[in-house]
C-alpha positions in Angstrom: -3.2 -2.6 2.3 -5.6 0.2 0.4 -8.0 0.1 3.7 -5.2 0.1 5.9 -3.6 3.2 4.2 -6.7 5.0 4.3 -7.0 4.4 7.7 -3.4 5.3 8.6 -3.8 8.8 6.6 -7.5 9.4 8.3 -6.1 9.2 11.8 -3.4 11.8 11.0 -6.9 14.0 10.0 -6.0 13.4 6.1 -9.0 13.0 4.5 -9.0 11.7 1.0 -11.6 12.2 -1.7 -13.7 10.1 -4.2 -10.8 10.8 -6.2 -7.9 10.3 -3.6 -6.6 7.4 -4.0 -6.4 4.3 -6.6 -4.4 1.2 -6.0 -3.2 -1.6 -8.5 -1.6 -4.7 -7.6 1.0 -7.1 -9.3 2.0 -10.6 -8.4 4.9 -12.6 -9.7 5.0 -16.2 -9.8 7.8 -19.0 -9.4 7.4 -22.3 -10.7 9.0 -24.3 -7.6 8.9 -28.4 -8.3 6.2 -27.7 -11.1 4.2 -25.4 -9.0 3.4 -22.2 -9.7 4.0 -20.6 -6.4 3.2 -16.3 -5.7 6.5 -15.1 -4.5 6.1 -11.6 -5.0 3.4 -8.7 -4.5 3.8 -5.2 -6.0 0.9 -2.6 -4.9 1.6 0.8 -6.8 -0.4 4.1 -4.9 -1.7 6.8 -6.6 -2.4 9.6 -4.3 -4.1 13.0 -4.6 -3.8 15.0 -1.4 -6.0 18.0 0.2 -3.5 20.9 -0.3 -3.0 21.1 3.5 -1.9 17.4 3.4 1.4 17.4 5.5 3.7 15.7 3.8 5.6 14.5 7.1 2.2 12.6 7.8 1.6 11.3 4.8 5.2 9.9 4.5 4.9 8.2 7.9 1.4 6.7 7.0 3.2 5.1 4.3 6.4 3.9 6.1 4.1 2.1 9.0 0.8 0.7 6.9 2.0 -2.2 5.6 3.5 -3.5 9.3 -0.4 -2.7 10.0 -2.0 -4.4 7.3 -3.8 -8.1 8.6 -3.1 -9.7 4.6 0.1 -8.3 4.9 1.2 -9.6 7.9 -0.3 -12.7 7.0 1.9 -13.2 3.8 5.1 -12.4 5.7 8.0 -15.0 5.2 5.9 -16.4 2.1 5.6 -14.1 0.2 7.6 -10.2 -0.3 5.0 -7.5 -0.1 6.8 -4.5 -1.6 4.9 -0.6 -2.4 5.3 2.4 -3.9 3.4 5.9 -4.6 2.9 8.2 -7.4 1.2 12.3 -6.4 -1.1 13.7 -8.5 -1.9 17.1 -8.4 
């Protein structure tokens, strides 16, 4: 999802730094019939933005990149892919 955001934010001319965004991820598990199964995904953005970032692009970047995203896609109906984003300044 990190490439895809990038992406997303690069063809609406946002251009992050080295610095411009950092991405960690959480699973969850289920045990289901003795096996532990991934049921859950939690990626958490942090973001620092060029001063002339608009805002209005950034938020739609963010609303659309996970419907974009191949692993994303791929885990859909097994397993809930969820996001969110903290700005740094």
């Amino acid at each position: 999802m990190l490439g895809t955001l990038v992406g997303a934010l690069e063809v609406r001319g946002i251009v992050l730094g080295d610095d411009g965004i950092v991405a960690t991820a959480e699973g969850m598990n289920e045990i289901v019939d003795r096996i532990v199964m991934l049921r859950r995904i939690h990626v958490r953005y942090r973001l620092r933005l060029p001063r002339d970032a608009s805002m209005d692009k950034v938020e739609r970047a963010l609303e659309t990149h996970a419907a974009k995203c191949p692993t994303a896609r791929s885990l859909e109906g097994a397993v809930e892919v969820t996001w969110s984003v903290d700005y740094a300044d």
